[in-house]
C-alpha positions as CSV (number, residue, x, y, z in Angstrom):
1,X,-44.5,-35.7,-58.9
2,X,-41.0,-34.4,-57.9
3,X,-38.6,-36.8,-55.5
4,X,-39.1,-33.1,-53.7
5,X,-42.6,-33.8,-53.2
6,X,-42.4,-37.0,-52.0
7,X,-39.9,-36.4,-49.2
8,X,-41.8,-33.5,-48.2
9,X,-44.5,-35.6,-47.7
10,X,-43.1,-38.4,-46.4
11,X,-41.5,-36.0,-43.4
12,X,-44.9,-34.9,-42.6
13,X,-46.2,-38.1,-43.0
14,X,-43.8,-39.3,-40.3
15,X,-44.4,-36.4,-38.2
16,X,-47.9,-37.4,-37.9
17,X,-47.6,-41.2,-37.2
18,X,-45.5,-40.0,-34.4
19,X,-47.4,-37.4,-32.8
20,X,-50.1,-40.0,-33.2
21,X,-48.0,-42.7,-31.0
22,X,-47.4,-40.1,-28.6
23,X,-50.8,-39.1,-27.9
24,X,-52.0,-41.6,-26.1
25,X,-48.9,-41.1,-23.4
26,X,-49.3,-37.5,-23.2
27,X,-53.2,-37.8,-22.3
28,X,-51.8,-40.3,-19.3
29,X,-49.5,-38.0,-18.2
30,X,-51.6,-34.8,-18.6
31,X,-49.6,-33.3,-21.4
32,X,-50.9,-30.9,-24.2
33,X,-49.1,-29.0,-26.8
34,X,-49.6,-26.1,-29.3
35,X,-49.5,-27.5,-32.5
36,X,-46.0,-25.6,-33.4
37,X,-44.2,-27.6,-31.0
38,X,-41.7,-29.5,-32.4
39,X,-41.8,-33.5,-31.7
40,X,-39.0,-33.5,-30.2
41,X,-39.7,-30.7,-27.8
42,X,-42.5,-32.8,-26.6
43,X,-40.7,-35.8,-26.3
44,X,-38.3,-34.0,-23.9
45,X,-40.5,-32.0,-22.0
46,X,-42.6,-35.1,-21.0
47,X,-39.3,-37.5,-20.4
48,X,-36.4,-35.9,-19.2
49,X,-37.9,-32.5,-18.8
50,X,-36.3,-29.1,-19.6
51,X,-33.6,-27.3,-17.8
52,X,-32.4,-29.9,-15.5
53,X,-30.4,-27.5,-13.2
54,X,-33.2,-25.8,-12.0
55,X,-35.4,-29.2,-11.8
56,X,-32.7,-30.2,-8.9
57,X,-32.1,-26.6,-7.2
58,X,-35.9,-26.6,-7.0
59,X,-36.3,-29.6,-6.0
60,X,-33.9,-29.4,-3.0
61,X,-35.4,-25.2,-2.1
62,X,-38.8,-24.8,-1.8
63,X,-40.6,-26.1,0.6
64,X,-44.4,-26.8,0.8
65,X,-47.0,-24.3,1.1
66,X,-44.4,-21.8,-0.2
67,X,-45.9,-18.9,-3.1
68,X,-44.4,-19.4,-6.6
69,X,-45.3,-16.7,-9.0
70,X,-43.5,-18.5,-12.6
71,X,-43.6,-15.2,-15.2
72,X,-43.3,-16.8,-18.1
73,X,-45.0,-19.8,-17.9
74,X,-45.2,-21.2,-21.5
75,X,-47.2,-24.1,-21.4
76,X,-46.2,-24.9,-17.6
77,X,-43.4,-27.3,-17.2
78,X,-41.8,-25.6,-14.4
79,X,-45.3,-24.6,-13.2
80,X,-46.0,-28.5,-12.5
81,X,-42.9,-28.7,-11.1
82,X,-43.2,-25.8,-8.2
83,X,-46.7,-27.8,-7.5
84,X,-45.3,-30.4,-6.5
85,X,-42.2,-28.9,-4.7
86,X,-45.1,-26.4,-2.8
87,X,-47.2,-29.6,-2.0
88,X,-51.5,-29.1,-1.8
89,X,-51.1,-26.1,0.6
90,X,-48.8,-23.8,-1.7
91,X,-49.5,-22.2,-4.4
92,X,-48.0,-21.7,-8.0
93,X,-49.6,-18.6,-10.1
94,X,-48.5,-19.1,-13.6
95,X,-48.1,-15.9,-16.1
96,X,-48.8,-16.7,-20.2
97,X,-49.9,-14.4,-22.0
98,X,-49.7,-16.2,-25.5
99,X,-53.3,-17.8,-26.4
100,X,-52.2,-21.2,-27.7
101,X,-49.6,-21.7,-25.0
102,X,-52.1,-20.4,-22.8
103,X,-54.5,-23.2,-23.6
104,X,-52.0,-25.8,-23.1
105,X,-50.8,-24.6,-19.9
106,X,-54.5,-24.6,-18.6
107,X,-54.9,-28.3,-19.8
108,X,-51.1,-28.7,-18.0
109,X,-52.3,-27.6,-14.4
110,X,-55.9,-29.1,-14.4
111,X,-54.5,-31.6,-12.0
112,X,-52.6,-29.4,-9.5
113,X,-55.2,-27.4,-7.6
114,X,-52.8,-24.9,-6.6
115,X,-52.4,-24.0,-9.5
116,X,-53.9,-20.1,-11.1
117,X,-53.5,-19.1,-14.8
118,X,-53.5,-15.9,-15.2
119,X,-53.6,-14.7,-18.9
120,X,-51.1,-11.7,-18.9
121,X,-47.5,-10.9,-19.9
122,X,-45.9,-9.0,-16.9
123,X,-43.5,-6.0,-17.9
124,X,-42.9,-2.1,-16.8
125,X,-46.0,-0.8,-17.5
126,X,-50.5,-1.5,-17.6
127,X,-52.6,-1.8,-20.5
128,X,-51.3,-3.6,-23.9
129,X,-47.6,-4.7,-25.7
130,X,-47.1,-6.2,-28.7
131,X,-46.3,-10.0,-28.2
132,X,-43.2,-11.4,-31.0
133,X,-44.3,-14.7,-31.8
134,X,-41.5,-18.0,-32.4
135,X,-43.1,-20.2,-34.0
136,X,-39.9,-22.1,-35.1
137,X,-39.8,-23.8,-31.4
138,X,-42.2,-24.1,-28.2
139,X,-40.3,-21.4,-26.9
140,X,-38.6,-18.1,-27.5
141,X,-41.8,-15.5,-27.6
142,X,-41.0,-12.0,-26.3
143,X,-42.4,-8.6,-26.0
144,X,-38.5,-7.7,-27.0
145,X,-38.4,-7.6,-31.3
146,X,-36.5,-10.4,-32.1
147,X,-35.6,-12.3,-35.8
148,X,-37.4,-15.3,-35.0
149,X,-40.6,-13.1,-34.1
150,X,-42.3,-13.7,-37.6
151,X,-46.0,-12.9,-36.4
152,X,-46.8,-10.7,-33.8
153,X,-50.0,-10.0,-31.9
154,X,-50.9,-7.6,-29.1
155,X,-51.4,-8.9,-25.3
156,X,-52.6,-7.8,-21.9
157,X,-49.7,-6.0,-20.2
158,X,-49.3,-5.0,-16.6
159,X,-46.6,-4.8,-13.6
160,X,-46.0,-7.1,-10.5
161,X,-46.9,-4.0,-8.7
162,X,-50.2,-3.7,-10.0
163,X,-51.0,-7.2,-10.0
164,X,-50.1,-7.8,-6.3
165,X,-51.9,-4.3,-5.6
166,X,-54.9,-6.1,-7.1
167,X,-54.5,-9.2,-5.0
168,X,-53.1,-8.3,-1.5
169,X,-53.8,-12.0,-0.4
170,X,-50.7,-12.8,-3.0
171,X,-47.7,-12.9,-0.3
172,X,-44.8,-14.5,-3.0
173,X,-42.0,-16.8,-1.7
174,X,-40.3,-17.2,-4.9
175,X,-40.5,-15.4,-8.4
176,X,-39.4,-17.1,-11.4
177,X,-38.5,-14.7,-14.7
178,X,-37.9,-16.3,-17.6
179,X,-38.9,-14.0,-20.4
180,X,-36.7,-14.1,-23.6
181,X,-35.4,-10.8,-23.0
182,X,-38.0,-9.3,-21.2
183,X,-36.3,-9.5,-18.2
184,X,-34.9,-5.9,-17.4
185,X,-38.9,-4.4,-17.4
186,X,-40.2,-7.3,-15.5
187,X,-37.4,-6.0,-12.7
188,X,-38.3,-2.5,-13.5
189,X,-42.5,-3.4,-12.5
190,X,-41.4,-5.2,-9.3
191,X,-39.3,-2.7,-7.1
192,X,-42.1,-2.4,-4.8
193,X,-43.2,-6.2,-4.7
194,X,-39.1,-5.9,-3.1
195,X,-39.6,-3.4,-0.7
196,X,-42.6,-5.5,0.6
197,X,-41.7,-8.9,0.5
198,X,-37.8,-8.4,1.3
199,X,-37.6,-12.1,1.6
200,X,-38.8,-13.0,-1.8
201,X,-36.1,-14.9,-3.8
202,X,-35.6,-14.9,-7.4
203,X,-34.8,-17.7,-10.3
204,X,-34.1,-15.6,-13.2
205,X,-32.4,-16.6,-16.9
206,X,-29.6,-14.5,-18.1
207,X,-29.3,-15.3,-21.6
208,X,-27.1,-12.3,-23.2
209,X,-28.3,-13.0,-26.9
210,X,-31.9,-12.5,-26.0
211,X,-30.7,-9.0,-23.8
212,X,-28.5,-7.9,-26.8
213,X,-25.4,-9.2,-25.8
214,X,-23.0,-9.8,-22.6
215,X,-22.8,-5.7,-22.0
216,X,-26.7,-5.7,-21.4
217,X,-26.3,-9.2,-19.6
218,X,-23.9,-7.4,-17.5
219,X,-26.2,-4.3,-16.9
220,X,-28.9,-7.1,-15.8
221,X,-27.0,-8.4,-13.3
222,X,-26.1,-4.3,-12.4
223,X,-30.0,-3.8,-11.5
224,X,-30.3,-6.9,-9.7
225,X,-27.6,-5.8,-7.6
226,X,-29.0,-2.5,-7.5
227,X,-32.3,-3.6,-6.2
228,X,-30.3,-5.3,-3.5
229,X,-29.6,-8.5,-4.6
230,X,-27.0,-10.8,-4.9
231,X,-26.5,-13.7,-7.5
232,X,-25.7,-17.3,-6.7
233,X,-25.1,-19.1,-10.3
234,X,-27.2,-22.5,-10.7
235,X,-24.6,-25.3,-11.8
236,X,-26.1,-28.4,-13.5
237,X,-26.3,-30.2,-10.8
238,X,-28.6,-27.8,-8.8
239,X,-26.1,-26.8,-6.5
240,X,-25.1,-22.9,-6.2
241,X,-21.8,-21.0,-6.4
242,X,-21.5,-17.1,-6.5
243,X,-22.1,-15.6,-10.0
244,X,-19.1,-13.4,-10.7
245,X,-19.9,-12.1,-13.9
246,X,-20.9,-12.9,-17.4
247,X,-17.1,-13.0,-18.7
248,X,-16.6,-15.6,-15.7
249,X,-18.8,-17.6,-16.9
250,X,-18.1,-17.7,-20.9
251,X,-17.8,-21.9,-21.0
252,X,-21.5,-22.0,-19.3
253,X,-22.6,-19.8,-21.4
254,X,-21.2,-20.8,-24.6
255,X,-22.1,-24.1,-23.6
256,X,-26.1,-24.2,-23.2
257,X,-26.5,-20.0,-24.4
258,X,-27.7,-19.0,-20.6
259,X,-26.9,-19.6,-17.2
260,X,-29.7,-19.6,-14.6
261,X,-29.2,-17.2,-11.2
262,X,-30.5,-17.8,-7.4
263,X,-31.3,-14.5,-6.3
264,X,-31.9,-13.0,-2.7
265,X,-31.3,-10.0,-0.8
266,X,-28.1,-9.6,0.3
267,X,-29.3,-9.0,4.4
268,X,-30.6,-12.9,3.8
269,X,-27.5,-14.5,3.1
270,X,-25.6,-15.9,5.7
């Protein structure tokens, strides 16, 4: 056979004996994966843990029994984490609407009570969307078209409207939008979660590659503002300083490809 063929297999053959090694500390720790996740990913997620900025700002602002609603969930890294910030008499609901991430997210919050799965993407509109699959990370699946969407499949669709309409016990203290794109119609099915819950604040990703570039980053940030908010930027070390535009903020950008913002109505801040 080909020196091709044996490196090929040798790579997977590695792959394997390592996801095998790993297993056993994943179980301890409560972890599953889909299968597509890279090793690495895994390996990160269940050490360090992903996005480190927001791991501290959280850590310092919410409070226990405090209402998370994390759109976007993937397989529930950041859901774990608001459980733990929003202590036994909070509650975290967690939005995935993909079915393999969805699986491992269930598996992910068996051991936080507070914890509801709810098997939906939320966007601007009820019934159906088509779902762009990445199956070259963990991450990166969007109801936005995208390169890296090489399978697609549909999903159940609806609004934060809607949803809190169909569950007025739902009173949210913080909404999390992290969406690959998605995020301008999550906004657009939320204005009158806002005009309800006028305290709620926000943690939202601004990634201008998955918006199509820094002019619809920059239009983001416009219906933010428009929905009366203002942006505090999230700096690495979980502290806040105000956002003054994408063009502001090239080097953090450039840097890690997104910047994470601290939302709140305006009348809030002091």
């Amino acid at each position: 056979m080909s020196e091709h063929y044996h490196q090929g297999y040798g790579r997977r053959l590695a792959k394997r004996l390592a996801d095998a090694a790993l297993h056993p500390f994943a179980v301890i720790l409560g972890w599953r994966f889909p299968a597509y996740f890279h090793l690495r990913d895994k390996v990160r997620m269940m050490t360090v843990g992903i996005e480190p900025d927001l791991q501290r700002f959280v850590g310092a602002a919410m409070i226990p029994g405090e209402t998370v609603l994390d759109v976007g969930a993937n397989v529930g890294f950041l859901s774990r984490l608001f459980c733990r910030c929003v202590g036994p008499s909070g509650h975290v609901l967690a939005f995935e609407p993909e079915p393999d991430n969805l699986q491992a997210l269930r598996y992910n919050l068996k051991r936080y009570p507070q914890a509801i799965v709810h098997d939906s993407a939320l966007s601007d509109h009820n019934g159906s969307a088509t779902l762009y699959l990445n199956r070259v990370s963990g991450t990166g699946n969007s109801l936005v078209p995208h390169e890296l969407g090489t399978r697609q499949i549909r999903v159940t669709c609806q609004t934060m409207d809607a949803f809190l309409g169909q569950h007025p016990e739902v009173r949210p203290d913080w909404v999390k939008i992290d969406v690959e794109g998605g995020e301008f119609n999550v906004l657009r099915g939320m204005r009158n979660m806002v005009r309800l819950f006028p305290d709620v604040k926000l943690i939202i990703e601004l990634c201008p590659e998955n918006l199509g570039g820094d002019k619809a980053a920059g239009l983001l940030v416009s219906d933010l503002q428009g929905m009366g908010f203002s942006m505090q930027l999230i700096r690495p070390d979980g502290s806040t300083a105000p956002f003054q535009g994408v063009s502001a903020h090239r080097d953090a950008l450039i840097r890690q490809g997104y910047v994470n913002l601290f939302s709140v109505r305006r009348s809030l801040n002091p």
